[in-house]
C-alpha positions, -999 to 999 in steps of 0.1 A, spaced: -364 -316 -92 -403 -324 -100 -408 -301 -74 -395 -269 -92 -409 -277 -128 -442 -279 -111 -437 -248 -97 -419 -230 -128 -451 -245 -148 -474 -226 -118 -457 -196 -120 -466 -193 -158 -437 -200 -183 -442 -207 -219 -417 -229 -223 -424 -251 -193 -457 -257 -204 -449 -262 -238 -426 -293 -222 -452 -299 -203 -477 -311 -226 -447 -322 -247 -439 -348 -223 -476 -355 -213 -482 -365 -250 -454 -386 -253 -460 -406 -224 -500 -408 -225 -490 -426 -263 -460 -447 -253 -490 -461 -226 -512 -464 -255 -489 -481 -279 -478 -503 -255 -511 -517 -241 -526 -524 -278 -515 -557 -288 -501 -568 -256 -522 -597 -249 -541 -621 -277 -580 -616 -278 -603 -649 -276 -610 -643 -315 -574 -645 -324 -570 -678 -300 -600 -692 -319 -583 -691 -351 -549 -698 -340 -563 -734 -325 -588 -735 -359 -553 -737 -377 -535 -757 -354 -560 -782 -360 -562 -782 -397 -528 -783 -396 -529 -813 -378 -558 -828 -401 -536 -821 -434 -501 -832 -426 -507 -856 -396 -491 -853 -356 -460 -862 -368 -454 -835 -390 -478 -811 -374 -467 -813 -331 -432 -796 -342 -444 -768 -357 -470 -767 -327 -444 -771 -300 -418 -747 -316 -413 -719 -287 -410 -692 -314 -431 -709 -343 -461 -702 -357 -487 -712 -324 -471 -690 -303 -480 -655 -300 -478 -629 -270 -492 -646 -243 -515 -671 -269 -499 -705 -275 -514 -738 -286 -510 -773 -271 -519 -804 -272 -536 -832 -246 -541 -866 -254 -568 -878 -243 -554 -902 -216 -523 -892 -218 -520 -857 -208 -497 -831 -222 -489 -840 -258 -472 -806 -271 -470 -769 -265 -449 -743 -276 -438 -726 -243 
């Protein structure tokens, strides 16, 4: 099958290449589309622990380590998540 659009493309028809560089386009975007935004960048890490920690600050642990923890809350985002260590302690909270 690939075989024999390659070779109607070689031999020269319109329409082939026209689907050609249809499909080409297509694909070389979906691959585009899908590798922006995949994974976080350090600067958006950075701010999503900046707020964690205010968060923490304003409305204390209590109130704060469940939105932290929350696998589909605010801390979690593609492959970025916050948690939390104690200092002696370990593992406090994460959110996957």
């Amino acid at each position: 099958m690939c075989a024999r659009i390659l070779l109607d493309f070689l031999e020269g028809g319109k329409e082939m290449r026209k689907l050609f560089i249809v499909v080409l386009a297509i694909t070389l975007m979906a691959g585009f589309v899908y590798a922006k935004g995949v994974k976080g960048t350090a600067p958006e890490a950075v701010k999503m622990v900046e707020q964690a920690v205010a968060l923490i600050i304003d409305a204390g642990g209590e109130k704060a380590f469940p939105q932290i923890s929350a696998p589909r809350g605010p801390f979690v985002d593609r492959d970025l998540y916050v948690y939390v260590v104690e200092k002696h302690a370990g593992y406090k909270r994460y959110g996957r």
